[in-house]
ROLOPA-816567 format. One record per residue: residue in three letters; x, y, z of N, C-alpha, C, O in turn. Coordinates in steps of 0.001 Angstrom, whole numbers, plus 524288, in hexadecimal, padded with zeros to 5 digits. Example, Ala and Ser with C-alpha at 12.3 -4.5 7.8 and 13.67 -1.06 7.14 Angstrom:
BEGIN
ALA833867E9C681E788300C7EE6C81E78833907F31C81E788379C7F30982111SER832327F73681BA8835667FBDC81BE4832648001E81EBE834618047281F67
end
This chain:
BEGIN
UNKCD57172CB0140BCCD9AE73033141E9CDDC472D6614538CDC8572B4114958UNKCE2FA72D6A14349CE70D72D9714530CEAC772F47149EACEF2372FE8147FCUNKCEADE72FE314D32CEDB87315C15182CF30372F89152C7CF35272B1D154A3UNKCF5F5731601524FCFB057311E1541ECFD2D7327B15B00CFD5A736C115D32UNKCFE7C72D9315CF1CFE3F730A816322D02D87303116624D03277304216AF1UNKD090972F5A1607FD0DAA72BB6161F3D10107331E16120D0E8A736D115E75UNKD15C27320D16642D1895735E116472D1C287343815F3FD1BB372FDA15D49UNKD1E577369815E03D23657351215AADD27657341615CFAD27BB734FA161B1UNKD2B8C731ED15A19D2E9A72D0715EE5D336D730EB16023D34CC731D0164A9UNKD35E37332A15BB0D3B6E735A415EABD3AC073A83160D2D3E3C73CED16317UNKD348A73CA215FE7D349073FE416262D3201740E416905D325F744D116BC6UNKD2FA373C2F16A0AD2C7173A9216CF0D2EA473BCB1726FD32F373DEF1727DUNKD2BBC73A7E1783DD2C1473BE417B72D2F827372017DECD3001732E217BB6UNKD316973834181FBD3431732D918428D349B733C218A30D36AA737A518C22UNKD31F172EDA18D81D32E572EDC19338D375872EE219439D3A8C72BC419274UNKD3894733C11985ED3BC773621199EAD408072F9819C1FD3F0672BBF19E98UNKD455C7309919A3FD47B472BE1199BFD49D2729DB19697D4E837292F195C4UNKD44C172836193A5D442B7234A18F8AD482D7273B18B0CD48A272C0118AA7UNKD4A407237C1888FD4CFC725F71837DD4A227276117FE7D45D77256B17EF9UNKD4CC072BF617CC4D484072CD91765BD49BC729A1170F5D4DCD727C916F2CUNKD45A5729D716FADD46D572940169FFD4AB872997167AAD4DA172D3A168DBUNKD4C437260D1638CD50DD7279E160DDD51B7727C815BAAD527C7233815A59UNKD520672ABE157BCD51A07286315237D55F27298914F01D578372E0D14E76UNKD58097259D14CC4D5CC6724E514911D5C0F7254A142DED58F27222014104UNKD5E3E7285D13FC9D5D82726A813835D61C87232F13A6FD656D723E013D7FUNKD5F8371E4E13719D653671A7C135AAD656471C6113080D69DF71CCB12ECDUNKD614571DDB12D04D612371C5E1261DD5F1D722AE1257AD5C0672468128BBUNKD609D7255312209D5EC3729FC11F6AD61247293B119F7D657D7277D118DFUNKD5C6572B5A11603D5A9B72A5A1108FD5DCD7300A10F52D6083730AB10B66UNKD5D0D7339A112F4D5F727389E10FE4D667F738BD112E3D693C73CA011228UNKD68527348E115BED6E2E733FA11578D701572FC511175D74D172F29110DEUNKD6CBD72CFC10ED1D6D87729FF10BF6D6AE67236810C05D6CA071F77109E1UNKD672B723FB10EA1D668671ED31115DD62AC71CD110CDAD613371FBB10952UNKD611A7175010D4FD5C9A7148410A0AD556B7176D10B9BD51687184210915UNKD579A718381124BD5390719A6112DFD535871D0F118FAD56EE71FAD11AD3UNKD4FE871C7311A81D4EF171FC211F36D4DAE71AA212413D4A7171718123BCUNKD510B71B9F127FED52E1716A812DDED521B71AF9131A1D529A71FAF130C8UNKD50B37186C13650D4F8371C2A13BE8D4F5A7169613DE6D4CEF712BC13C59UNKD53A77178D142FBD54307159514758D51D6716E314C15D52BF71B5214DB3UNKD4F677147214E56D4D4D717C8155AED4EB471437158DCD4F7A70F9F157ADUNKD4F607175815FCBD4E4F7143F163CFD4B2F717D51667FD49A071C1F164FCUNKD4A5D7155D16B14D46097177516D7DD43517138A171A0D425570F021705AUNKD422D7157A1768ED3F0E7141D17952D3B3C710F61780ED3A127111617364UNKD381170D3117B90D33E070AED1798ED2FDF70E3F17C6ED2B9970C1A17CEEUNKD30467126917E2CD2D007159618303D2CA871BE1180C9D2A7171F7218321UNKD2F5A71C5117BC8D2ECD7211317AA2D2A8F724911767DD2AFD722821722AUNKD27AF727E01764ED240572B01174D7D2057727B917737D201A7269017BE0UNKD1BB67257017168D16DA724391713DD175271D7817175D162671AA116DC3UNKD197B71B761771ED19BF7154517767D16007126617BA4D131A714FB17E7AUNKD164B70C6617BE3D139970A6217D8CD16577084218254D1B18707F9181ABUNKD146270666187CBD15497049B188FBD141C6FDC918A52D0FEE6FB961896BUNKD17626FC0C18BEBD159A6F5F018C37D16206F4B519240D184E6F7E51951EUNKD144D6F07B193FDD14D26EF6719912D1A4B6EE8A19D8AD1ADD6EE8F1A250UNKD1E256EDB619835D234D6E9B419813D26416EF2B19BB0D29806EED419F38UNKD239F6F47A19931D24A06F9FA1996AD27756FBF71A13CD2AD66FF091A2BDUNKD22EE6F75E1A4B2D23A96F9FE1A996D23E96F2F01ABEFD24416F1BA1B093UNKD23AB6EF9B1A800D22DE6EAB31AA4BD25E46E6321A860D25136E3C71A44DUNKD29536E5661ABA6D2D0D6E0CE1A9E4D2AFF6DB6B1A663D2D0D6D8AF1A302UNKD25E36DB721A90ED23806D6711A722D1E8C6D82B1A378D1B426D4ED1A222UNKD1E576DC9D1A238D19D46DEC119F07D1B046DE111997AD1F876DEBB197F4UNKD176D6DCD119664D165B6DC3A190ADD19DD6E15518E44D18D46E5E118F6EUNKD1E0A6DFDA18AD7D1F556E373186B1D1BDE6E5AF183D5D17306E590184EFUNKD1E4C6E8A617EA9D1B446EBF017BF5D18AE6E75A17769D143B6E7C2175A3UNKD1B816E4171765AD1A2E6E01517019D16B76DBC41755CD14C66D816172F3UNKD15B86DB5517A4FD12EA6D6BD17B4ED0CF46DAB417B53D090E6D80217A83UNKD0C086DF9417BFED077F6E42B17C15D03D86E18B1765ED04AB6E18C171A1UNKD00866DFED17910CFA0B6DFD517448CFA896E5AB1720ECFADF6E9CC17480UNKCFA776E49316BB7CF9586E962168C9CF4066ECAC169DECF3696F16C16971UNKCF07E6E8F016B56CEAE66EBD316C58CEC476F007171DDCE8B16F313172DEUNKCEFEB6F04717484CF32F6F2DA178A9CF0EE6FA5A1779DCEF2C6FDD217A71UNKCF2CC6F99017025CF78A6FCCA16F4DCF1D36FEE816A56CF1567034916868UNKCF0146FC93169E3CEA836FCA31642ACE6E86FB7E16660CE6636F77B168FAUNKCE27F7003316571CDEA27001F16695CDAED705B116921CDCC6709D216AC2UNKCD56F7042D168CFCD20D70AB916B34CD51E70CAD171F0CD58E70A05175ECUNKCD6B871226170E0CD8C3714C017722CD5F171903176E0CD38F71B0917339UNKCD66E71A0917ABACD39E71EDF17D79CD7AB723ED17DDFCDBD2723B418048UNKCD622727AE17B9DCDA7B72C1817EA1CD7FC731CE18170CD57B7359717FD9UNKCDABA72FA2187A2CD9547357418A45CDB3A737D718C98CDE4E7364B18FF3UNKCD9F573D6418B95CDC837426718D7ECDC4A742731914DCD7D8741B4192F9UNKCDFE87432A194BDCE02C743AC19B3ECE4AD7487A19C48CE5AC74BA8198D1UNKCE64F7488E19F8FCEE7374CA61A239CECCF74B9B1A838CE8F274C341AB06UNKCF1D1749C11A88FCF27974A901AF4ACF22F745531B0BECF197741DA1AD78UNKCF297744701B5BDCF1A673F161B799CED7A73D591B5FACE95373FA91B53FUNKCEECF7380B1B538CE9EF733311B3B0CE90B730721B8B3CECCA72DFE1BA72UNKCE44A730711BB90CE4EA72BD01BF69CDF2B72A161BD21CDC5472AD41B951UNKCDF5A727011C27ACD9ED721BD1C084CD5CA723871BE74CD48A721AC1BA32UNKCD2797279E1C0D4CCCF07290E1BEC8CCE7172C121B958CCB1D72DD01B658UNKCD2B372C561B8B9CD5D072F9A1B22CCD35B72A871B069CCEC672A2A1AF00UNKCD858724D31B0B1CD60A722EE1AF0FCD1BB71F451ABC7CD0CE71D401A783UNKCCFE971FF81B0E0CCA5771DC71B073CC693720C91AC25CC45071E751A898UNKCC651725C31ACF6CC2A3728AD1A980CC6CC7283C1A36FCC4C572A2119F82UNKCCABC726851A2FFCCC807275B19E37CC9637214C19B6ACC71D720BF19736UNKCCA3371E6619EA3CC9A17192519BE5CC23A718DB19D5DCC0207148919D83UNKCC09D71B5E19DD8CBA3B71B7F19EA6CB96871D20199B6CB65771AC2196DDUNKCBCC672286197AFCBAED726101937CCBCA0721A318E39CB9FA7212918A3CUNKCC13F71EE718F4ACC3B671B1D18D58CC0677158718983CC101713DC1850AUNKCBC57713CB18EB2CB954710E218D0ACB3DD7116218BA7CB0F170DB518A9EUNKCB2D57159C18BB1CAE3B719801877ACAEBC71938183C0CAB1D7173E18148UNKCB52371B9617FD9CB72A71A7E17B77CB62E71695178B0CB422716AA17456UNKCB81C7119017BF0CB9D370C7017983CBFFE70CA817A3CCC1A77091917775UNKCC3C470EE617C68CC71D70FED17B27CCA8A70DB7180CCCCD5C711961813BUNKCCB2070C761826ACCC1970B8118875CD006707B918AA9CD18B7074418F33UNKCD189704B1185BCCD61470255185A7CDA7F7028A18646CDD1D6FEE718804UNKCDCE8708A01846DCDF6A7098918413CE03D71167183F5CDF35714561804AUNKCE1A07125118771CE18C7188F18ABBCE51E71BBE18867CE991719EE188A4UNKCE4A6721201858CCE883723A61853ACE7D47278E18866CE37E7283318A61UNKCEC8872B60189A6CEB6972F9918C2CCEF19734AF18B3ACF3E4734F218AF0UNKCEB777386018ADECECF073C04186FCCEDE8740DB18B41CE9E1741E218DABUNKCF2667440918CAECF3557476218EBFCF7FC747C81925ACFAC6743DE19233UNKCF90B74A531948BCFD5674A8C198C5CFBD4748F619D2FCF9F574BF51A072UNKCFC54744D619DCDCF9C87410A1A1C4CFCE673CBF1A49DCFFCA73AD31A149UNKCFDC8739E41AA2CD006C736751ACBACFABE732781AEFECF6D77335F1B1A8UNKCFCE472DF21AC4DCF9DD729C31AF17CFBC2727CD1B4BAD00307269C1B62AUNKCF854727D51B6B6CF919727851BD4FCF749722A31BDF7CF318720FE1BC47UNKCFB4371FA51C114CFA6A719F21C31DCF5BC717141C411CF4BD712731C33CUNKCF23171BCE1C690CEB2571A9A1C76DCE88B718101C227CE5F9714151C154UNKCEAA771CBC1BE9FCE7A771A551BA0ACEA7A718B01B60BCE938718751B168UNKCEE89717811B826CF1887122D1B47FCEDD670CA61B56ECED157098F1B1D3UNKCEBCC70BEF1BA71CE9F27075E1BBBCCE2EB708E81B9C4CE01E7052A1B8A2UNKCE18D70C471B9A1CDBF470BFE1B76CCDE1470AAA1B105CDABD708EA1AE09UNKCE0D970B141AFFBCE0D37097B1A88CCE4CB705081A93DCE72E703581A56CUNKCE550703AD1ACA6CE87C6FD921ABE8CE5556F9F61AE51CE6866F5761AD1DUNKCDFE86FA871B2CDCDBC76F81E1B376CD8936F7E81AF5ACD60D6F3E11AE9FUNKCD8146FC791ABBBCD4546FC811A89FCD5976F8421A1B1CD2FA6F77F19DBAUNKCD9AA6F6FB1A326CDAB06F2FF1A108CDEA76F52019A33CE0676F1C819738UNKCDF0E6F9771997ACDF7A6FD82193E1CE48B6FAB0192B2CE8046F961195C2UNKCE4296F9F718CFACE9CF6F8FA18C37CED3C6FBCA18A88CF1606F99618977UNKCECD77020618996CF08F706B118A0FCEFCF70B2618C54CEB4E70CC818CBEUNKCF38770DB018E07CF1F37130A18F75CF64D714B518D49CFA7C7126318DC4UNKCF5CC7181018B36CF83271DAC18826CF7BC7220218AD7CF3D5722BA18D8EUNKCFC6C7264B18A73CFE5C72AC318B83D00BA72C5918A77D04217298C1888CUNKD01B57318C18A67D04BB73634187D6D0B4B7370D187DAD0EE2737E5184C3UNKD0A2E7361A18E6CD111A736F419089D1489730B318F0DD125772CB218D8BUNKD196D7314418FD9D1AF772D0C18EF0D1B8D728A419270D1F35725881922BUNKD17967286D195F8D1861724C019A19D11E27260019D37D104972A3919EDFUNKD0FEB7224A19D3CD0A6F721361A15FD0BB17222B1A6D8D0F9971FD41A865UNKD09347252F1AA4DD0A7D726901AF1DD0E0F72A981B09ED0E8772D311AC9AUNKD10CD72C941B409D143F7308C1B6D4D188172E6B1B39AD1955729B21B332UNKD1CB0734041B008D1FD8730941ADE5D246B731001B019D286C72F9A1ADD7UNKD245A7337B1B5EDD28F4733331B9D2D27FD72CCF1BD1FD2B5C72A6C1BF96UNKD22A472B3A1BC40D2326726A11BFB1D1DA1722AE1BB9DD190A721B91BCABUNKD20D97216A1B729D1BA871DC11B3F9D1A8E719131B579D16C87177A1B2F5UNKD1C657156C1B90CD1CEB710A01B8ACD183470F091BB08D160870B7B1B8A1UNKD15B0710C31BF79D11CA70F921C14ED0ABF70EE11BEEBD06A970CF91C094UNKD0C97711B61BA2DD07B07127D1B629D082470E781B21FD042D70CAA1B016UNKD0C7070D0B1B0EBD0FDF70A2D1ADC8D0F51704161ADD7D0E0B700EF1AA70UNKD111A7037E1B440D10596FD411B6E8D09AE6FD6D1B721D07E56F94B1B571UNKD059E7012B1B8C9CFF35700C11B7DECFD826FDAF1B33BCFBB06F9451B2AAUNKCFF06702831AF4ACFD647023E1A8B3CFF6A6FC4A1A740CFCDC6F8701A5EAUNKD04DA6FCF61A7FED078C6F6C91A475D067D6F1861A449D05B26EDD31A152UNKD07086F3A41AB88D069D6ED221AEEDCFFDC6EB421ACAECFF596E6991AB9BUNKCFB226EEB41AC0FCF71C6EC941A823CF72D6EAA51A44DCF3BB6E78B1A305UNKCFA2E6EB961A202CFBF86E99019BBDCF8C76EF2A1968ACF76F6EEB4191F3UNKCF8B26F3B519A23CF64B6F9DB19800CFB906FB571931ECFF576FBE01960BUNKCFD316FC0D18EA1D00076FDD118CCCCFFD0704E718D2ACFBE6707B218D31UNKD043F7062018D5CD048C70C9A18DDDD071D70E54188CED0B7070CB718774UNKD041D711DB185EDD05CA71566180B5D069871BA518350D032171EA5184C5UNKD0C7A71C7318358D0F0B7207618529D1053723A5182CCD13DA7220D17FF1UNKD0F4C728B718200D12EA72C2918049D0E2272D1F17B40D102172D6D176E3UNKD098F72D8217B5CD05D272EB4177F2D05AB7340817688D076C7373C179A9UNKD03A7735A3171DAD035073CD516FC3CFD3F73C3C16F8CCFBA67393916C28UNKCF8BB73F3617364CF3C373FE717192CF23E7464B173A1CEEDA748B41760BUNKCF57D746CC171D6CF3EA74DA217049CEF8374E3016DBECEB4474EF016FDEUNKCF02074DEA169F3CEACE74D16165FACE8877481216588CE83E745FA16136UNKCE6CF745D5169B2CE234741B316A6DCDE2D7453A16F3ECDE93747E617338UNKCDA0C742DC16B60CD3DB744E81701FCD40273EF517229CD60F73ABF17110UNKCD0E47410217578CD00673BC317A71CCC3973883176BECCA08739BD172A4UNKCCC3B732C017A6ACC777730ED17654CCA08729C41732CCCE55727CB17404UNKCC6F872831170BFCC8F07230116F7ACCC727223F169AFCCAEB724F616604UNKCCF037204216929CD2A071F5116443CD46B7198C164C2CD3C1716C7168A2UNKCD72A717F415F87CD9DC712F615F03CDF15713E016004CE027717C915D6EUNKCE2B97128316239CE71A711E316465CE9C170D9B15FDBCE7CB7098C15E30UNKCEE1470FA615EBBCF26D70C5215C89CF81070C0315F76CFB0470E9D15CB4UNKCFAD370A0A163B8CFF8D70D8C16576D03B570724165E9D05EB7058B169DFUNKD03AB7047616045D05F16FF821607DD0B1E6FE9C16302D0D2F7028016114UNKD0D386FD7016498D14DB6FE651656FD17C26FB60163AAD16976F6C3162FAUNKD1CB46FD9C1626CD20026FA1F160A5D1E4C6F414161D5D1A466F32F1644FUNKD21106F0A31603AD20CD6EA17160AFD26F56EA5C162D0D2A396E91315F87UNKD285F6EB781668CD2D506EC8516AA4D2D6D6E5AD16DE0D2AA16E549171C5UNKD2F776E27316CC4D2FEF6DE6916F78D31E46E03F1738FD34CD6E4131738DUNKD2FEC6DC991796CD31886DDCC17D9ED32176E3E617F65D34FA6E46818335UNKD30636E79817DD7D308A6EC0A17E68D2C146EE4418431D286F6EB84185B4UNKD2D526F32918675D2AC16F54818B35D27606F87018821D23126F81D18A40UNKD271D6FAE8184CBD24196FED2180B3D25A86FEBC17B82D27D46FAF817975UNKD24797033F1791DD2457701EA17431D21917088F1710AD1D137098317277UNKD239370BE316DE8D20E7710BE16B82D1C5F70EAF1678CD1B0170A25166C2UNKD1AC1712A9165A5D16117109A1632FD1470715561609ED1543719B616270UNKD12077146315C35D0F3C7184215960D08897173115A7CD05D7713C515873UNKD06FF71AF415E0FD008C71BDA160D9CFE7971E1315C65D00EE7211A15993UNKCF8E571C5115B7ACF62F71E2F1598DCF01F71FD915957CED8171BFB15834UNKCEE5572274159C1CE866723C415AE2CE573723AC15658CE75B725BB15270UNKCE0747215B15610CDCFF71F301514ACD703720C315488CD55371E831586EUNKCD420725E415142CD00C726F815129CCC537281E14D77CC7D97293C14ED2
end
């Protein structure tokens, strides 16, 4: 089974700020065209994207220097709301490595990662954490969760849909663009069970 866990792009959510989506017909078949053309711009930070290190760190790895195994591979996803701190967690990535799944963290709910346990999953060595909102941590003040997660070399998949995901282990697909020199990058996520 298939899982889909990407918003759609022009309709998608966008940190308060950041610009939206944009989409252009250059070519329409029913004004006369050969064929059908769509133009976009857009954020590299908007809906269902990735972040890269480059993201909060001058000297941090872009999105095209990120190991694909980053971005592919068994994750864990769990239901939590409310603050995340350390013993969060800790018991997430306990339940995590029961699975097999522990590499890589999603987290499913209306939930803020708190600085405490930014550093239990950036000690614990994971190379993603995933979440719902469009930004990891307080999104009046993200940076501090941000500089935790990054400065590890942790990639963050933002802006996830797991409404309809049960907790529990799956294969993760959430590749990103090939954005040279880029801070992030959108992505089409995918869940494989």
């Amino acid at each position: 089974m298939l899982i889909d866990i990407s918003q759609e792009v022009f309709s998608c959510k966008v940190f308060p700020g950041d610009p939206s989506p944009q989409r252009e017909v250059k070519l329409s078949i029913t004004e006369g065209a050969v064929c059908n053309l769509t133009a976009f711009s857009m954020c590299a930070h908007n809906g269902t994207h990735v972040d890269a290190p480059y993201h909060f760190l001058n000297d941090g790895r872009t999105i095209d220097q990120m190991p694909l195994d980053s971005f592919v591979g068994d994750c864990f996803v769990a239901r939590r709301s409310g603050d995340i701190h350390a013993e969060d967690a800790e018991d997430i990535l306990r339940s995590a490595r029961e699975t097999g799944g522990s590499e890589r963290i999603l987290l499913a709910g209306k939930l803020t990662v708190c600085a405490d346990a930014a550093r239990v999953f950036a000690d614990a060595g994971i190379k993603l954490l995933g979440n719902e909102s469009q930004t990891v941590g307080p999104e009046e003040a993200p940076m501090e969760v941000h500089l935790i997660l990054l400065g590890a070399g942790v990639v963050l998949l933002e802006g996830i849909v797991l409404d309809e995901v049960d907790e529990g282990r799956y294969t993760l697909c959430a590749a990103p663009l090939n954005l040279g020199g880029s801070d992030g990058s959108p992505c089409r996520a995918i869940l494989y069970r």
